[in-house]
N, C-alpha and C positions, 0 to 999 in steps of 0.2 A: 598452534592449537587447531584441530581438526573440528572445523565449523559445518558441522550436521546440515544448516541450513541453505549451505553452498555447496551440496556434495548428492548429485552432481551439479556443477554450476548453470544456474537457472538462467534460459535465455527467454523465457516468453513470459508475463507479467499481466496477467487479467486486474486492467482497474474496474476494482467497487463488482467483480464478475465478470459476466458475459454481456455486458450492461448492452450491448448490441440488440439483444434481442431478449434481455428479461429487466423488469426493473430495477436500478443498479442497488449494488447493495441490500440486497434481500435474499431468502435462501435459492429461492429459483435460480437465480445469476451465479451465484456458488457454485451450486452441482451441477448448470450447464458447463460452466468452466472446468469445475473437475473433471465430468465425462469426455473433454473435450481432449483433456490431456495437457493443459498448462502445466506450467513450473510453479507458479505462485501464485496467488488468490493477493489482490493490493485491496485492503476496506479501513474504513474510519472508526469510529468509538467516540460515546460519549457516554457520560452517567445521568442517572435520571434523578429526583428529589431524592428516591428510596433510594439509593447506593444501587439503580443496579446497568451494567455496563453492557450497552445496545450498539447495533451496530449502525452508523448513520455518518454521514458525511456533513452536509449543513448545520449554520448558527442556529437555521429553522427549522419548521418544519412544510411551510406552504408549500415551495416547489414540488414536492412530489406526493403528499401528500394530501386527504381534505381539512387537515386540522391544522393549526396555528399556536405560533410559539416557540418555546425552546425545549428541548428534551429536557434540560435542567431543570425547569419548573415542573415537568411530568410526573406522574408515578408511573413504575412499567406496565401497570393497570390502564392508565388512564392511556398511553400510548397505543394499547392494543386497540382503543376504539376507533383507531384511524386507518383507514388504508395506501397501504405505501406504496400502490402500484396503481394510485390516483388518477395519476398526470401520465404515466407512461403512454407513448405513441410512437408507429411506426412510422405514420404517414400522416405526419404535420397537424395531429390535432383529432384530425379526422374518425378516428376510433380511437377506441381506449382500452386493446385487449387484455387487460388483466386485472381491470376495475372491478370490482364488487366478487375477486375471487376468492377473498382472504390470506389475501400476500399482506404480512405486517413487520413492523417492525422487529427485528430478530436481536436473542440476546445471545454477547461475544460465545457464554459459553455452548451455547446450542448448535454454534457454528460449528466450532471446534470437536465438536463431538458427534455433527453428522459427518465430517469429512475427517475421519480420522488420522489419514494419511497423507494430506495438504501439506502444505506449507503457507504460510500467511502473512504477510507484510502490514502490519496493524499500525495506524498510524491516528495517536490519540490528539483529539483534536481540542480538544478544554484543557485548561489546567485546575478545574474545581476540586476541591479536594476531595481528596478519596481515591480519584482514576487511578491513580499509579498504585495503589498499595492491592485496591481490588483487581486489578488488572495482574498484577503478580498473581495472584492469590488464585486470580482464573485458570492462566499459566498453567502452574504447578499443578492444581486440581485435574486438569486435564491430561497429564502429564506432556505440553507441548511445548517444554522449554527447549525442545532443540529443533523445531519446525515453524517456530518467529522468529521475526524481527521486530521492534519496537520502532517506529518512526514518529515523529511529532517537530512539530513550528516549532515548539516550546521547550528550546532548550536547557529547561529548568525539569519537564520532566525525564527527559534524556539522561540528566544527570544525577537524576534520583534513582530512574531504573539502574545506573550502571555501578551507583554505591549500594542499592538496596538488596538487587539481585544481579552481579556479575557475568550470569550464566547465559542471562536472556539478552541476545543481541541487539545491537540497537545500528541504524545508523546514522551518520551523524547530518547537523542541521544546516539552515541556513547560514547563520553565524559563523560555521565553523566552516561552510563550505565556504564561504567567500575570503576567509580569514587565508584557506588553503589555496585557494584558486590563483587569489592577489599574491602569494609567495610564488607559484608556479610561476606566474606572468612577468615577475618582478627575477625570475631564476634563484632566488633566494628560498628553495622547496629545502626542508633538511632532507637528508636518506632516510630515518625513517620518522611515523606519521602514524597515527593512533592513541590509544588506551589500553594497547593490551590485546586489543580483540581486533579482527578485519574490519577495514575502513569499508564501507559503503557508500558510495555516491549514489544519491536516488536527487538528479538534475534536470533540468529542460535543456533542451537546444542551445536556447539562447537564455540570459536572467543574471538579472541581479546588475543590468547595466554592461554582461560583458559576453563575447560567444562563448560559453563553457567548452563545446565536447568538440575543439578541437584535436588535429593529430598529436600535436605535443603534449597535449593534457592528456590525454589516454595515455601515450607515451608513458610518461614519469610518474601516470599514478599507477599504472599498473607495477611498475618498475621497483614501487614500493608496496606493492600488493594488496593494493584498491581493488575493488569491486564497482564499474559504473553503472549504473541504472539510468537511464533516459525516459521522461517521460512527457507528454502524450503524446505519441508514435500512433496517428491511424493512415498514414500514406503508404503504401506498399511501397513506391519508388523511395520514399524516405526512411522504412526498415532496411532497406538494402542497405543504402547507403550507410548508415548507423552503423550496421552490423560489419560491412566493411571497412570500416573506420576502426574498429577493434573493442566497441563497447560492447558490456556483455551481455546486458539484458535490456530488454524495452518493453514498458507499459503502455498497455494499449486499449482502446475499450473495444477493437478489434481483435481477438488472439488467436482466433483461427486463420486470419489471414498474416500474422505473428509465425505461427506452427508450418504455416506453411513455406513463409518466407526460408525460418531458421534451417526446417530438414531441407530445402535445396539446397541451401548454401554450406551445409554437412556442418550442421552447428548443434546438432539432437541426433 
């Protein structure tokens, strides 16, 4: 199957944006990242009381905002009266450049439709009910079933998007990464590995107890037509390295320094 979202194969990976230099996960970080010329936009999701699906990273809300709680107790009314670029700082505290400029919390479909030609790595982070069904329903509305991916802890909704909606990618979880990893390790990998659709690895370094993104694990899962993703990648000397090890992609909250690593090394 000719996978829209991998074509061409994405090597630079903005987590939550340009979180470097705008508040992460808000529209600013978006569109610095798009202008920048990344491959993928990586952001979070959660729903509010009223069914409506934001984009947001944390259980809470404190860290980066002035407000308190959980978006699930919110209305997206009541969310707007917070500022989400509260907390952000350059320089340790000390200023607050984007405090009081009406940077708020942003909803999935408003993303999707200021950056029409992204690609997005969405990666739902409640299992309250409703995210997965609205979260289709955003999807298709936007017509961006072939420019996500679906990522989530919660391999219950992974498994929902891949019976509900086939089409929208997903990739696969903890669970399953480790289920995979442990068969690599153990040389008991079968030849092939999926559902149907391309595997994506979205790993760290190191986790889960074991060093994942060794050479043989790149090895064998590319061998079976894996996709790796590594993430968080903010070391330059450690993009090289990554990148000469043969994984394909790496998130970063750095992605300019990303862009620049991948075109030296004639990987863009």
């Amino acid at each position: 199957m000719n996978e829209g979202y991998l074509n061409p194969m994405p090597r630079v990976v903005a987590h939550r944006g340009d979180s470097k230099h705008f508040p992460e996960n808000t529209m600013p970080a978006f569109l610095s990242a798009v202008k920048m010329g990344i491959d993928i936009v990586e952001t979070d999701v959660h729903i509010t009381r009223d069914g409506v699906v934001v984009i947001w990273h944390d259980n809470t809300l404190e860290r980066n905002t002035d407000g308190h709680g959980t978006v699930e107790e919110h209305s997206y009314d009541e969310l707007l009266q917070y500022d989400a670029a509260y907390t952000f700082t350059k320089d340790n505290g000390k200023t607050f450049p984007f405090r009081d400029t009406g940077v708020k919390i942003c909803k999935l479909e408003d993303v999707l439709l200021s950056c029409p030609n992204q690609r997005f790595n969405i990666d739902l982070k409640t299992k309250q009910n409703g995210i997965v069904e609205e979260f289709i329903r955003i999807v298709r509305k936007c017509g961006a079933e072939n420019r996500v991916c679906c990522a989530s802890f919660h391999l219950s909704n992974l498994k929902s998007i891949r019976r509900i909606a086939p089409d929208i990618l997903t990739s696969i979880t903890t669970v399953e990464v480790v289920n995979l990893l442990l068969r690599q390790k153990l040389r008991i990998l079968p030849k092939k590995i999926g559902h149907g659709r391309k595997i994506i690895f979205q790993v760290p370094e190191r986790g889960y107890g074991l060093k994942v993104t060794t050479p043989l694990f790149v090895r064998m899962m590319h061998e079976r037509g894996a996709v790796i993703m590594v993430w968080t990648i903010n070391e330059e000397s450690d993009m090289r390295r990554l990148f000469k090890l043969g994984v394909d992609a790496i998130m970063t909250d750095d992605p300019s320094t990303v862009i620049k690593v991948a075109e030296d090394m004639g990987l863009r």
